[in-house]
N, C-alpha and C positions, 0 to 999 in steps of 0.2 A: 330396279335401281339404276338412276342413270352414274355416268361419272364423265368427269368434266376435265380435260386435259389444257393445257395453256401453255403454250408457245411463249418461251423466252428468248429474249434477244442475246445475242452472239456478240460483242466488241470487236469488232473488224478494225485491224490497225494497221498502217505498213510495216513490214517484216525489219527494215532498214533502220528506223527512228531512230535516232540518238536517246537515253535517257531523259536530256533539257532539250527538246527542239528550238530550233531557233525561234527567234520573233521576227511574223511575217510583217512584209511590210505594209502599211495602209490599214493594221487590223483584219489583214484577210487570215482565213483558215482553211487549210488542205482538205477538201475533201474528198471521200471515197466514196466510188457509185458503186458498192455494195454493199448490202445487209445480209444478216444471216438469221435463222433462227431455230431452236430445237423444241422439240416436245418429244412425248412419251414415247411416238414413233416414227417421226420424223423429222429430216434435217432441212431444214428451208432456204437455199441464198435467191440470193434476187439483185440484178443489174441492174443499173439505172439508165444503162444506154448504154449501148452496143460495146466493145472493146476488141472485138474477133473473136478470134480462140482462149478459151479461158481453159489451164489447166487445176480440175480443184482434186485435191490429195487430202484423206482422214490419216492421222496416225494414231495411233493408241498412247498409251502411259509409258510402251518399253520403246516406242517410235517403230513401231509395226504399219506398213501402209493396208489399211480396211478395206479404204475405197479409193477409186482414182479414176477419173473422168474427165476428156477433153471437153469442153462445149462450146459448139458454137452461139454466139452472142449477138449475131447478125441473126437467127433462126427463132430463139427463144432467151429470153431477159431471167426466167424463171427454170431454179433445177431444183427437184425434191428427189431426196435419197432417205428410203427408209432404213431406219437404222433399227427396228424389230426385232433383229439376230445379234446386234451387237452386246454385248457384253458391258457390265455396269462398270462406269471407272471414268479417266480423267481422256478426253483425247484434244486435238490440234486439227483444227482446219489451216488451209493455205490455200489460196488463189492466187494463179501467177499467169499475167499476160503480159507481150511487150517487155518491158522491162520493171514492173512493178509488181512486186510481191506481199501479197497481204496475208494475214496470220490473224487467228481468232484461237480461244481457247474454251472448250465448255465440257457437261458433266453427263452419263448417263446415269443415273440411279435405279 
C-alpha cells in the first residue's frame, strides 16, 4: 500500500503589518523572498535570494521554542527541518533577518 503525503503551503507574512496596510504606490505589492511548507514530516522554507543570516524559531501552542536555527543564506536558499517528533497541534514560524521579521502559522495533525 503505497501512501501519498502533500506538502502545504505556509502564509509567510511580515510580523509588523498593520491590520489595512497601506496602498502602495503605482499598484506595486511587497513581496517576500520566502516560502514555506509543511508535510507529514517535514517543514520546508525556501529563500529566494540570499538575505545573510536568517534566524528561523518553531514555537508551539503554549509559545514553547521546538526548533531554532541560524542560517546562512549566502550558503544554501533551502532548510528542511523534520518535524517527525513533533507533537500534533497549532505552532508559529518566524524568520528574522536585518530588520524584518516574518511569521507564518500552520498545523501538525
Amino acid at each position: 500500500m503505497t501512501q501519498f503525503s502533500f506538502a502545504t503551503d505556509i502564509i509567510i507574512r511580515k510580523d509588523d503589518v498593520p491590520t489595512t496596510p497601506p496602498t502602495q504606490p503605482n499598484g506595486m505589492t511587497m513581496l517576500i523572498p520566502v516560502s514555506a511548507t509543511i508535510d507529514a514530516t517535514e517543514l520546508a522554507i525556501y529563500f529566494e535570494e540570499s538575505v545573510g543570516d536568517a534566524t528561523i524559531t518553531v514555537y508551539d501552542a503554549s509559545s514553547n521554542v521546538v526548533y531554532q536555527e541560524v542560517v546562512d543564506t549566502d550558503a544554501s536558499l533551502e532548510v528542511i527541518i523534520s518535524t517527525s517528533t513533533w507533537l500534533s497541534g497549532d505552532y508559529t514560524l518566524t524568520i528574522t533577518y536585518g530588520t524584518t521579521n516574518l511569521i507564518g502559522d500552520f498545523q501538525i495533525e
